[in-house]
Each structure stands twice: as C-alpha cells, then as structure tokens.
ROMI-377349 format. One record per atom (N, C-alpha, C): residue number from 1; x, y, z. Coordinates in nm, 3 decimals, decimal comma. Example, Ala and Ser with C-alpha at 12.3 -4.5 7.8 and 13.67 -1.06 7.14 Angstrom:
<rs>
+-----+---------+---------+---------+
| num |    east |   north |      up |
+-----+---------+---------+---------+
|   1 |   1,319 |  -0,569 |   0,780 |
|   1 |   1,230 |  -0,450 |   0,780 |
|   1 |   1,320 |  -0,330 |   0,780 |
|   2 |   1,285 |  -0,225 |   0,708 |
|   2 |   1,367 |  -0,106 |   0,714 |
|   2 |   1,290 |   0,003 |   0,787 |
+-----+---------+---------+---------+
</rs>
This chain:
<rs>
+-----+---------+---------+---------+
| num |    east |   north |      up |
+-----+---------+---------+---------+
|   1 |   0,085 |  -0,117 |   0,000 |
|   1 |   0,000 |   0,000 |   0,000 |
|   1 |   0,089 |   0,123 |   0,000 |
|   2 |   0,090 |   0,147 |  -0,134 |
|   2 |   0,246 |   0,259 |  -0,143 |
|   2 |   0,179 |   0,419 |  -0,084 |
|   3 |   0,023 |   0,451 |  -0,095 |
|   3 |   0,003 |   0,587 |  -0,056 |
|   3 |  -0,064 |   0,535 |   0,103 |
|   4 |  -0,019 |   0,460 |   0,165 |
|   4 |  -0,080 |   0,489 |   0,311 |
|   4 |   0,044 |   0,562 |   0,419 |
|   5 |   0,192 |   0,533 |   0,398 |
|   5 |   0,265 |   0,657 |   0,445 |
|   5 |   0,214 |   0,770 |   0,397 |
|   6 |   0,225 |   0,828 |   0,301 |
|   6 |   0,158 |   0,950 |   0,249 |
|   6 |   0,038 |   0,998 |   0,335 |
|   7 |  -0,081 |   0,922 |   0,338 |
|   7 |  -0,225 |   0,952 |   0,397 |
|   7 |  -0,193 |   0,982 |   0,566 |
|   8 |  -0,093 |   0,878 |   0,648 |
|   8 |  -0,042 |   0,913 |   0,688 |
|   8 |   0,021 |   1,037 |   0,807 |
|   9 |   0,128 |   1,058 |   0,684 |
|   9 |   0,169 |   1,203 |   0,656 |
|   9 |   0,047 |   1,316 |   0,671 |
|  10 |  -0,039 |   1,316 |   0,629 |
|  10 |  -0,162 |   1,412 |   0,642 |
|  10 |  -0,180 |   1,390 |   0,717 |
|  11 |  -0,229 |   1,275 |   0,790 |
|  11 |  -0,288 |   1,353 |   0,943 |
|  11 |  -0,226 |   1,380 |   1,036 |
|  12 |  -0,065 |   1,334 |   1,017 |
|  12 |   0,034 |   1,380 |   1,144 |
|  12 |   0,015 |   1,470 |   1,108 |
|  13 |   0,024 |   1,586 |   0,986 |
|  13 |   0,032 |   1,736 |   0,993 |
|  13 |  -0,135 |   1,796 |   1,009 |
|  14 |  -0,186 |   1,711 |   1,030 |
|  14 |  -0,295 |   1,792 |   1,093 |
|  14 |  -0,347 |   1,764 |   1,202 |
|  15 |  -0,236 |   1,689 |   1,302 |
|  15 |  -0,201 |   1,707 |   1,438 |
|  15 |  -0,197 |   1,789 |   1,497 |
|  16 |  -0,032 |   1,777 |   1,442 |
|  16 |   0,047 |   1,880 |   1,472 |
|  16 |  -0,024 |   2,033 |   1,431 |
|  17 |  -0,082 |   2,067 |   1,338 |
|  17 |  -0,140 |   2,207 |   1,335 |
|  17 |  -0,259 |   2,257 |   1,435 |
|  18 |  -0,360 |   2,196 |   1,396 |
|  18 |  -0,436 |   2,152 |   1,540 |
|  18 |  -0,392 |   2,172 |   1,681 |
|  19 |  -0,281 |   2,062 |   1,706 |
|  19 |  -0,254 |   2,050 |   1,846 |
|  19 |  -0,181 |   2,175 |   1,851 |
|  20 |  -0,093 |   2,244 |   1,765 |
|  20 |  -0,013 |   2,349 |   1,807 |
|  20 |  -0,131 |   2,478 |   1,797 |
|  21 |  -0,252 |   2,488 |   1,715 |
|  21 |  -0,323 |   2,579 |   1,733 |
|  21 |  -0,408 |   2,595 |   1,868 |
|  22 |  -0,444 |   2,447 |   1,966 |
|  22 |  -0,486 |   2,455 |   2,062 |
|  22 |  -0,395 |   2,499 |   2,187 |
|  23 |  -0,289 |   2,457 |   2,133 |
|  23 |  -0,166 |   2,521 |   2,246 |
|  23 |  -0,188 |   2,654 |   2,265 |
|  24 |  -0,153 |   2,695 |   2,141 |
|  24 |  -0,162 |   2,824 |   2,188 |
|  24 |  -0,283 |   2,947 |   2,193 |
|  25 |  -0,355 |   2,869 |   2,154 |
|  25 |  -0,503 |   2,977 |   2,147 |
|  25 |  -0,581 |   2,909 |   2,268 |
|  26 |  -0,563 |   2,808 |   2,345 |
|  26 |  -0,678 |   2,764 |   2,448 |
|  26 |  -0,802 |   2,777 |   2,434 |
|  27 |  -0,829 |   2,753 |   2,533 |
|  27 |  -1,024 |   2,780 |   2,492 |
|  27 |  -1,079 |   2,898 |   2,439 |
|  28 |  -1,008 |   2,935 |   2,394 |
|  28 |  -1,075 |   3,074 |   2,294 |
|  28 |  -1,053 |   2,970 |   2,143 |
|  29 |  -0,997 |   2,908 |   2,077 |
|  29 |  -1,005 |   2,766 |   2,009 |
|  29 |  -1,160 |   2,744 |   2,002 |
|  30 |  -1,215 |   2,729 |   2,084 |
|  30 |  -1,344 |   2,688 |   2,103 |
|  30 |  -1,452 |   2,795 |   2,023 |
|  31 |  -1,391 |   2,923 |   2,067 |
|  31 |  -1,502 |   3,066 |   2,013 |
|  31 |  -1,473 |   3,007 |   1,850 |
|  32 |  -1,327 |   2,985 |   1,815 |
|  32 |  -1,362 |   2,996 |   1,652 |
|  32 |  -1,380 |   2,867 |   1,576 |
|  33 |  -1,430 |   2,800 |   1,672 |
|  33 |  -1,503 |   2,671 |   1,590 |
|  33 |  -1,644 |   2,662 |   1,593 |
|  34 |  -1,699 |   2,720 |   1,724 |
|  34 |  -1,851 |   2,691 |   1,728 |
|  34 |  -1,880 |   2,845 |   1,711 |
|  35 |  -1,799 |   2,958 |   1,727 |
|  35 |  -1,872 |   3,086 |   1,712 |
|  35 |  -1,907 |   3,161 |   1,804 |
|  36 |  -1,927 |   3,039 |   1,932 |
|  36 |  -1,966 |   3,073 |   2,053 |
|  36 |  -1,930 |   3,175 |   2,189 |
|  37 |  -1,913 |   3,300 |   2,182 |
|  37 |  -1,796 |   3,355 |   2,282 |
|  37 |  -1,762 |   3,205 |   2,430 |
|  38 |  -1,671 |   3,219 |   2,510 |
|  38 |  -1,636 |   3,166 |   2,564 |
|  38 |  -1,529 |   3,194 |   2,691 |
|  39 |  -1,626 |   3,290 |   2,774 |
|  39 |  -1,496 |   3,310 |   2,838 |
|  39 |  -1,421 |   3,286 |   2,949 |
|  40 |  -1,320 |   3,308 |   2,961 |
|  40 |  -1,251 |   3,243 |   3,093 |
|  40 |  -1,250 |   3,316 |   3,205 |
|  41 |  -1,356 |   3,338 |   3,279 |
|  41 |  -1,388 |   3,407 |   3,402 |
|  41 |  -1,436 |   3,290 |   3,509 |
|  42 |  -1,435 |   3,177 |   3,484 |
|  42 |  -1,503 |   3,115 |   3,602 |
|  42 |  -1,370 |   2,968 |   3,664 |
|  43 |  -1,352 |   2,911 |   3,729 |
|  43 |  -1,267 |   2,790 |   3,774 |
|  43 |  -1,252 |   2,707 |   3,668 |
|  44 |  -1,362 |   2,673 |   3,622 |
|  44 |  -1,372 |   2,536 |   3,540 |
|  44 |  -1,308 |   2,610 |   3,402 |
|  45 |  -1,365 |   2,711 |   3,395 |
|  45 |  -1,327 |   2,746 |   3,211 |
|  45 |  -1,166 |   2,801 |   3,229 |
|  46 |  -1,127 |   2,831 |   3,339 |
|  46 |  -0,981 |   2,821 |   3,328 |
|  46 |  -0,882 |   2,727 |   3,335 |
|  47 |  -0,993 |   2,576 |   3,404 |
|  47 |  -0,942 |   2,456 |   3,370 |
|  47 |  -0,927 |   2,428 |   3,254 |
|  48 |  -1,022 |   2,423 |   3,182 |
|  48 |  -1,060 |   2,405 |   3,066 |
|  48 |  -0,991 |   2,458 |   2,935 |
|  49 |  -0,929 |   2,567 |   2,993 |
|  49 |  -0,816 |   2,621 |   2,879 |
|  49 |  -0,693 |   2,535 |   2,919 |
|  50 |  -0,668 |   2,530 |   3,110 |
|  50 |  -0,570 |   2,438 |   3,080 |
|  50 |  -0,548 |   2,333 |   3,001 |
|  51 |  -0,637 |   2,290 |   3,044 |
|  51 |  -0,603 |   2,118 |   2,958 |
|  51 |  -0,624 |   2,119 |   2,810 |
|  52 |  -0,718 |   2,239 |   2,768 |
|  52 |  -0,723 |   2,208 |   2,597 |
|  52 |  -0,560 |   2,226 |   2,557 |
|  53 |  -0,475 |   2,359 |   2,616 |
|  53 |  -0,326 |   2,351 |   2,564 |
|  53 |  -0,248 |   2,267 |   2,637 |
|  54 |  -0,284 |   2,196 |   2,753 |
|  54 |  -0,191 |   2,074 |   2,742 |
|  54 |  -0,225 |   1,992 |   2,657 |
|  55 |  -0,344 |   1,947 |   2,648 |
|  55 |  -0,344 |   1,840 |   2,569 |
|  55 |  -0,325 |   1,886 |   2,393 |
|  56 |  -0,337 |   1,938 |   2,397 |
|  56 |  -0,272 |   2,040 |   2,219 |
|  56 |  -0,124 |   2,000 |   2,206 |
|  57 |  -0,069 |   2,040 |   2,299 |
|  57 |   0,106 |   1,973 |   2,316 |
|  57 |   0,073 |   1,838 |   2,307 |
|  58 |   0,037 |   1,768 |   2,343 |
|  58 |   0,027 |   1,647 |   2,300 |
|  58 |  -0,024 |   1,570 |   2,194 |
|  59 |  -0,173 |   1,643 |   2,155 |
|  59 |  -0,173 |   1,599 |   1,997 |
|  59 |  -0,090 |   1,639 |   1,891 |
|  60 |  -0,041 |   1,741 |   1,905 |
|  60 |   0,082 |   1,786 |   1,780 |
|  60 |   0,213 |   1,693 |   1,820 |
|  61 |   0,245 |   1,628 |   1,947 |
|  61 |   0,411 |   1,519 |   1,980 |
|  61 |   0,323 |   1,417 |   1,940 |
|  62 |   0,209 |   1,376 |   1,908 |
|  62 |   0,148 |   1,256 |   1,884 |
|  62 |   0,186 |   1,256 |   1,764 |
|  63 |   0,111 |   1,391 |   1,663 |
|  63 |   0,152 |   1,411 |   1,497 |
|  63 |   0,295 |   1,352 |   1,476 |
|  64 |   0,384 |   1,445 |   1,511 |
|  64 |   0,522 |   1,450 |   1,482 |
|  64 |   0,585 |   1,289 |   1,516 |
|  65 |   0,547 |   1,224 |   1,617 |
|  65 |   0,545 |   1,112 |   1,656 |
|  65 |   0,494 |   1,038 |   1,493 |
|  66 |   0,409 |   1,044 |   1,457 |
|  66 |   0,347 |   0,971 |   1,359 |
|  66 |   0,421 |   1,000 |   1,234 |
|  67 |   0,467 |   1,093 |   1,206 |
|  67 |   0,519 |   1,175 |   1,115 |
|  67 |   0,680 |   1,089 |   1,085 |
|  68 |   0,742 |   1,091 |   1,229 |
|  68 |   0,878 |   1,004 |   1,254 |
|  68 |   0,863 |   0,837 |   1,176 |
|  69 |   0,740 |   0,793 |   1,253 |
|  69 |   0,685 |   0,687 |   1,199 |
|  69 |   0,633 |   0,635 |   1,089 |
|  70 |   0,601 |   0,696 |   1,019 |
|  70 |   0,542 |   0,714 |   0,851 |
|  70 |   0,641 |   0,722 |   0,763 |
|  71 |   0,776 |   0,761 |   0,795 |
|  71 |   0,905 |   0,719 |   0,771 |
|  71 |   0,971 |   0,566 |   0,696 |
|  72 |   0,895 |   0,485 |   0,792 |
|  72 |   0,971 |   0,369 |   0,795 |
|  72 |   0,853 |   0,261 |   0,843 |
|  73 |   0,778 |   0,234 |   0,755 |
|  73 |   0,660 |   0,183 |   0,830 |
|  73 |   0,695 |   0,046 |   0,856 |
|  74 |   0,764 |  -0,051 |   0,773 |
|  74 |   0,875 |  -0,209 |   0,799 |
|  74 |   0,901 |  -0,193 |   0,901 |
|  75 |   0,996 |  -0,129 |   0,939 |
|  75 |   1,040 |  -0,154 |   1,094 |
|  75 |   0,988 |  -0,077 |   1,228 |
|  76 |   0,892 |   0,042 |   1,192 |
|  76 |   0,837 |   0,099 |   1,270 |
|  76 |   0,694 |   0,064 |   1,314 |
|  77 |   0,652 |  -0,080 |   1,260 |
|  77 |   0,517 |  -0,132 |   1,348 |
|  77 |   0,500 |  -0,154 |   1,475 |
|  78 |   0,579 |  -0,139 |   1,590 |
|  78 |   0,538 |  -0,151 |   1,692 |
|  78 |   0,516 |  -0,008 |   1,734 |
|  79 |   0,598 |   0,095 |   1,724 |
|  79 |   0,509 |   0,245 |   1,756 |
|  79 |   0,419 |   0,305 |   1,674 |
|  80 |   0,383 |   0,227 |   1,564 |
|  80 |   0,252 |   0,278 |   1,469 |
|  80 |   0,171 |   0,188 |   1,541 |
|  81 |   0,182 |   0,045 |   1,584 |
|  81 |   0,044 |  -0,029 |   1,628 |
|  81 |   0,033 |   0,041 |   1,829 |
|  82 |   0,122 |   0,084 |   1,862 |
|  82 |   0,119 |   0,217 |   1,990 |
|  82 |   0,051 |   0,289 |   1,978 |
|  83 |   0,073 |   0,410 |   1,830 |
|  83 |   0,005 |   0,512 |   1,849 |
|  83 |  -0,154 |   0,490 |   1,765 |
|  84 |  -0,190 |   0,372 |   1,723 |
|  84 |  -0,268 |   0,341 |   1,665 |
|  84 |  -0,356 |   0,267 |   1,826 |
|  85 |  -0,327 |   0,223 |   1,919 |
|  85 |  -0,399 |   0,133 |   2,051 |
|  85 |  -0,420 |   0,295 |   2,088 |
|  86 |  -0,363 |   0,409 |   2,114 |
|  86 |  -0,358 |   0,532 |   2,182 |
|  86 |  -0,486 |   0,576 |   2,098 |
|  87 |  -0,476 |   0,597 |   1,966 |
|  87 |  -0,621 |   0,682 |   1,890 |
|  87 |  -0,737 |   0,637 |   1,904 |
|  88 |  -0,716 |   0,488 |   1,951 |
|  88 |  -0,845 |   0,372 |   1,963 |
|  88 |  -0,918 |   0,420 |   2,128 |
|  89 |  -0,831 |   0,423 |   2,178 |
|  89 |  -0,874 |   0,450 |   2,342 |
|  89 |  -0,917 |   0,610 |   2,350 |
|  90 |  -0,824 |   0,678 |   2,280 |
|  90 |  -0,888 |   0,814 |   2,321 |
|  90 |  -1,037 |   0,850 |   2,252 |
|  91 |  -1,049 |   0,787 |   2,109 |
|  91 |  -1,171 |   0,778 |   2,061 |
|  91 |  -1,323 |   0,664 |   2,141 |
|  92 |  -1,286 |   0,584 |   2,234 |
|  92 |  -1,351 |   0,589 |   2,331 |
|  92 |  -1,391 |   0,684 |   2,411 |
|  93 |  -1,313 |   0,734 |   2,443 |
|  93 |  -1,359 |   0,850 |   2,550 |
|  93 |  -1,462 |   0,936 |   2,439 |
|  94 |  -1,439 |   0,985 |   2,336 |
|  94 |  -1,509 |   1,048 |   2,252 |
|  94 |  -1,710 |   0,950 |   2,253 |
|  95 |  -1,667 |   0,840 |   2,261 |
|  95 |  -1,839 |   0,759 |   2,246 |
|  95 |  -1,873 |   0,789 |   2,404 |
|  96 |  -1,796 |   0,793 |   2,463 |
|  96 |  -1,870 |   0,778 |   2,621 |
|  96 |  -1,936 |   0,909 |   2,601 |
|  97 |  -1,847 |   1,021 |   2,608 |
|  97 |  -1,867 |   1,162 |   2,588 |
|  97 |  -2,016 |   1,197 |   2,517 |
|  98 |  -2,030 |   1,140 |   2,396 |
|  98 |  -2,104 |   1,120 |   2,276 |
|  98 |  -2,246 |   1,097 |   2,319 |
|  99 |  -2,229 |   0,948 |   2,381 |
|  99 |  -2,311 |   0,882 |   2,442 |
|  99 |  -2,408 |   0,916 |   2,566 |
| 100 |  -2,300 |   0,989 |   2,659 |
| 100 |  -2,371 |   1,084 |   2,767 |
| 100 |  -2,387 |   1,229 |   2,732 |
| 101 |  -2,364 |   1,290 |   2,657 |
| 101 |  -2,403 |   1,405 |   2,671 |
| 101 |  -2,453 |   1,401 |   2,489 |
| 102 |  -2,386 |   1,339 |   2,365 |
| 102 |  -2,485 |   1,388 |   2,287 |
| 102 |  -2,345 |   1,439 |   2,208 |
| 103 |  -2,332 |   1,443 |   2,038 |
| 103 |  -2,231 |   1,479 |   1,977 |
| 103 |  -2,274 |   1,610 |   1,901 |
| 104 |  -2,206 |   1,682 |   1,966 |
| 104 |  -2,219 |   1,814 |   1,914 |
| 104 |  -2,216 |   1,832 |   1,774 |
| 105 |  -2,154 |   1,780 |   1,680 |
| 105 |  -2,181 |   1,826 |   1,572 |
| 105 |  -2,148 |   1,677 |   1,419 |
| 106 |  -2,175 |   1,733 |   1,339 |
| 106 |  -2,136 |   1,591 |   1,223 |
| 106 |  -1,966 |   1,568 |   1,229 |
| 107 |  -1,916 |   1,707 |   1,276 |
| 107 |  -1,766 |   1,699 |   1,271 |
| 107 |  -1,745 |   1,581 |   1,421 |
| 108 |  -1,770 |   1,597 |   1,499 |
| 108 |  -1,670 |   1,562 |   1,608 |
| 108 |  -1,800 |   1,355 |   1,589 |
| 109 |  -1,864 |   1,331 |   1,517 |
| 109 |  -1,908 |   1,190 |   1,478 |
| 109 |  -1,803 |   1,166 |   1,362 |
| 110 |  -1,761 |   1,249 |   1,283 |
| 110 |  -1,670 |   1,192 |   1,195 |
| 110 |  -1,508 |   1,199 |   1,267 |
| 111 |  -1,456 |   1,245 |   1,355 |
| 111 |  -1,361 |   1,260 |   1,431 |
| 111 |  -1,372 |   1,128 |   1,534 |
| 112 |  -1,477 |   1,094 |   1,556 |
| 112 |  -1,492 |   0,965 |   1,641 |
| 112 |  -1,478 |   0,834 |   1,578 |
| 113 |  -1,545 |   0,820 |   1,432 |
| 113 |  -1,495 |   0,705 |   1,347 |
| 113 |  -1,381 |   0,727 |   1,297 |
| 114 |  -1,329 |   0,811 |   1,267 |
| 114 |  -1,173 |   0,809 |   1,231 |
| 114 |  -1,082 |   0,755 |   1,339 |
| 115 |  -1,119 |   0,803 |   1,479 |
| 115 |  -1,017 |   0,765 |   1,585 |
| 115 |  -1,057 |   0,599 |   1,638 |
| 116 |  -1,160 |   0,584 |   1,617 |
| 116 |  -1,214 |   0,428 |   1,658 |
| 116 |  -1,164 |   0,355 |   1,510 |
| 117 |  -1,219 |   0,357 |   1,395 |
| 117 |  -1,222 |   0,249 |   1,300 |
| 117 |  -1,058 |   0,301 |   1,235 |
| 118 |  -0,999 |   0,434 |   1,218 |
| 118 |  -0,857 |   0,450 |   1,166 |
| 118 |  -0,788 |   0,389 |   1,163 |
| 119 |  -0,726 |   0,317 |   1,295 |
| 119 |  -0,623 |   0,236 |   1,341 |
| 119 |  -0,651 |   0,111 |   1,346 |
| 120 |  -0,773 |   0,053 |   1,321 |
| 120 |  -0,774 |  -0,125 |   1,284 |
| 120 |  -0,757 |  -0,092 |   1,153 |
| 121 |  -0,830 |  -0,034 |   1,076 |
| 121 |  -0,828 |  -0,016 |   0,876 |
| 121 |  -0,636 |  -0,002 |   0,819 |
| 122 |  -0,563 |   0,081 |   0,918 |
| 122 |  -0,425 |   0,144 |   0,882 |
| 122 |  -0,361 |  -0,052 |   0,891 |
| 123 |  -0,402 |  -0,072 |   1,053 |
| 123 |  -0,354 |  -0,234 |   1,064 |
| 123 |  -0,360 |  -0,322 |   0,986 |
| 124 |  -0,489 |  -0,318 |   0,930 |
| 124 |  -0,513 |  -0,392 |   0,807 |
| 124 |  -0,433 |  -0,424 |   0,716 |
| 125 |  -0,519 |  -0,317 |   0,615 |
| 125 |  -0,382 |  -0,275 |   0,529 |
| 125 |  -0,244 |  -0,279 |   0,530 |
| 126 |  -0,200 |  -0,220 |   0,632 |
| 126 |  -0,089 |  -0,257 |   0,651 |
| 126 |   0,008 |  -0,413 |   0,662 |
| 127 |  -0,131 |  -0,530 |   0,724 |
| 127 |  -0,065 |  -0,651 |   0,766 |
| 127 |   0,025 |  -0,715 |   0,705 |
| 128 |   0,043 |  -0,714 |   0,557 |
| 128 |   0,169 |  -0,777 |   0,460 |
| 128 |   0,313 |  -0,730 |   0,506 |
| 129 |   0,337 |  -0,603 |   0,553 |
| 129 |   0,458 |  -0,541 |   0,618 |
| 129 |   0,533 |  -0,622 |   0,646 |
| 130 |   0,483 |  -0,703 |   0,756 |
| 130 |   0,612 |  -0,756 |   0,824 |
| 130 |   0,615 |  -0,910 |   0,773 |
| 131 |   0,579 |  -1,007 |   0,618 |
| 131 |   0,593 |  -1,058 |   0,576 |
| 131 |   0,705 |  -1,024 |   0,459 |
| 132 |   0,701 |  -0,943 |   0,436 |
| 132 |   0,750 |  -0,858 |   0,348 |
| 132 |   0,708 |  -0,818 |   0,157 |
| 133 |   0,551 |  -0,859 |   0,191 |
| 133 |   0,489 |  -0,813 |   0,060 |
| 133 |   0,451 |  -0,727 |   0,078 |
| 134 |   0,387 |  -0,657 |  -0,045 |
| 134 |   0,290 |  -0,538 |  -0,026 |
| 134 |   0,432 |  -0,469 |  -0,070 |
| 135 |   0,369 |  -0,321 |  -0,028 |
| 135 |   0,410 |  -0,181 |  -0,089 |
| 135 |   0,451 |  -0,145 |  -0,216 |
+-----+---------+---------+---------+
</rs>
C-alpha cells in the first residue's frame, strides 16, 4: 500500500497544526469553531483552557510522533500499532462523551470514526509489512 505513508503524513500534519493551534489559542479555540464567545472568568473554564493547551502539546508530539513513523513503516510497526492502541482508546472517550451528553456536531461523529475504526483499517492494510509483501 504505497500511498498509506503518504495519507499518513496528512494527518500527522494535521495534528500537529491543530494541536499546536490549541496550544496556543486555548479555549478561545473553542469561540472559533462553534462561534460561541467563551470566556474564561469562572474555575472550570480556566481549567478548561488548561487542559485544551496541554493536551494540544500532545496531539501535535502525537503528529510529529506519527510523522517520525510514517518514515519507515517495515520496521516501525510496533510504535505505529502504539500510536494506533492510543487513537483507539482516546476515541472511546469520545463515544462515552457522545453517548452521555450527545455529539455536538457531524464533525466531532466523523472525528470519532476516524479515531475508533482508523487504526484497525491502517492495521489492516498494513498486515503484509512484516511478511515482506505489499508496498
């Protein structure tokens, strides 16, 4: 599967843009996706900026992580089938989320099958790798 590094490649860089745009814009991130003002005057919503730019640092080292990995996909299956168990679990949290409160929009249901079904489909595909057919 010669264009799945490539495909890849796209979504580490739209990790990394993402995660580095949540870094640094925090929950104001939020005003320019839903429109919604949002502001940080209360405990929680200053939590809430915390963790959107921590966790922004972390989806963009996830990208770049993937990015390293998309490199060399032969010998790099055990931190692609890593960061592929990591997108699977965090897209759980997304159905619980979903599930109890309700999915805000068509975007964040298509953000949930990408992170749930992505990483078995990439596995898939991928399985000839370490036989050494394919690509």
């Amino acid at each position: 599967m010669t264009q799945l590094p490539h495909l890849l490649k796209l979504f580490s860089l739209f990790a990394i843009l993402t995660g580095t745009a949540d870094l640094l814009l925090g929950i104001h991130m939020l005003e320019l996706t839903t429109g919604i003002p949002f502001p940080v005057t209360t405990a929680s919503a200053i939590l809430a900026d915390s963790h959107l730019r921590f966790l922004g640092g972390i989806w963009a080292g996830y990208g770049l992580t993937l990015w390293w990995v998309s490199n060399d996909l032969k010998t790099r299956q055990v931190p692609l089938a890593l960061l592929g168990g990591i997108m699977v679990f965090a897209g759980v949290g997304r159905v619980i989320s979903g599930l109890r409160y309700g999915f805000a929009s068509g975007l964040i249901v298509a953000f949930t099958g990408v992170e749930v079904l992505g990483p078995p489909v990439v596995w898939f595909l991928g399985g000839s790798w370490g036989r050494g057919e394919g690509r």
